[in-house]
N, C-alpha and C positions, 0 to 999 in steps of 0.2 A: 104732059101739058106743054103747050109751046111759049118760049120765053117772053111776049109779048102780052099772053094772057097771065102765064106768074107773074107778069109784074103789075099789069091792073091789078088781079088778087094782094099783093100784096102793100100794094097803094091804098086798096079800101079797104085793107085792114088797119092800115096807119090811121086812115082818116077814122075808120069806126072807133079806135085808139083817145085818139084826141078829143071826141067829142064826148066819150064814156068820161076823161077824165074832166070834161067841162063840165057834163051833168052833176059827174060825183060832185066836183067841185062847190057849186052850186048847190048841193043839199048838205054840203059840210054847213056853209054859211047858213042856210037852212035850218040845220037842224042837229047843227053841231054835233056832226056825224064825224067821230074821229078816226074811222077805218079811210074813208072819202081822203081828210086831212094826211094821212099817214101816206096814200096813195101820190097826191099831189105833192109832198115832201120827196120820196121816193124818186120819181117822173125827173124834177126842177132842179135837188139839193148838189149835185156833179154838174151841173153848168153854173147856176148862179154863185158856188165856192169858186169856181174859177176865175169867174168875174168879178168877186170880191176880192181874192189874191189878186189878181191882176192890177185892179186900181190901189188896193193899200200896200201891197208886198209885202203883209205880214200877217203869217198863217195865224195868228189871235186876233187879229182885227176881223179877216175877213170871217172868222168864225163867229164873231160879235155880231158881224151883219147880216149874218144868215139868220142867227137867234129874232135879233132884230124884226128885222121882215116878216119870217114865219110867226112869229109872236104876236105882232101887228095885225097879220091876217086873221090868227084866231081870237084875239081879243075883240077887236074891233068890229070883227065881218065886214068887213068894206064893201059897199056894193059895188059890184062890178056889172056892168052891160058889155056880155062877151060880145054881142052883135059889131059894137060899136070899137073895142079894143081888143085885140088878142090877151090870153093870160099869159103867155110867156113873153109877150112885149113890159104886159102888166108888171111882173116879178123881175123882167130887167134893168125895169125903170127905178123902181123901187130899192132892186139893190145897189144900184149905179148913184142912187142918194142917201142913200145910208152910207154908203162904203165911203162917197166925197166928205160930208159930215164927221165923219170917225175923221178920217185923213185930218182935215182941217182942226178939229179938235184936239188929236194924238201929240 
């Protein structure tokens, strides 16, 4: 296969990727589907800990804000209109306020 078409292949597999885990997403919230939930943890939880250490600089905080967040999401089911937001803009914003909140509080 020549490296131009492996890399569309593997471009539309990313995108088929991201949008499996938007659907699951979306029928977590649904239908409190917590294979969906596990998935989206799985995908998010190694960027957005780093993001939390980043801003608090301390590995209990930012594991507070991961709880935080993810906890948030499943309690609440937050609607989200992916059309309109991305979910991983969604989960960055989210932990970028959480993590300030702890900071300021700590």
């Amino acid at each position: 296969m020549p490296a131009s078409q492996a890399t569309r292949q593997s471009h539309s597999e990313g995108i088929y990727h991201v949008i499996h885990i938007r659907s699951r997403f979306i029928r977590t919230h649904v239908n409190r589907d917590t294979s969906a939930f596990e998935l989206l943890y799985d995908r998010y939880e190694r960027i957005l800990y780093s993001i939390a250490l980043r801003l608090t600089t301390r590995a209990d905080l930012a594991e507070a804000v991961l709880s935080e967040v993810f906890t948030e999401l499943w309690k609440r089911r937050l609607p989200l209109d992916l059309t309109k937001h991305r979910l991983k803009t969604h989960l960055f914003e989210r932990v970028e306020t959480a993590a300030l909140r702890l900071v300021a509080n700590a």
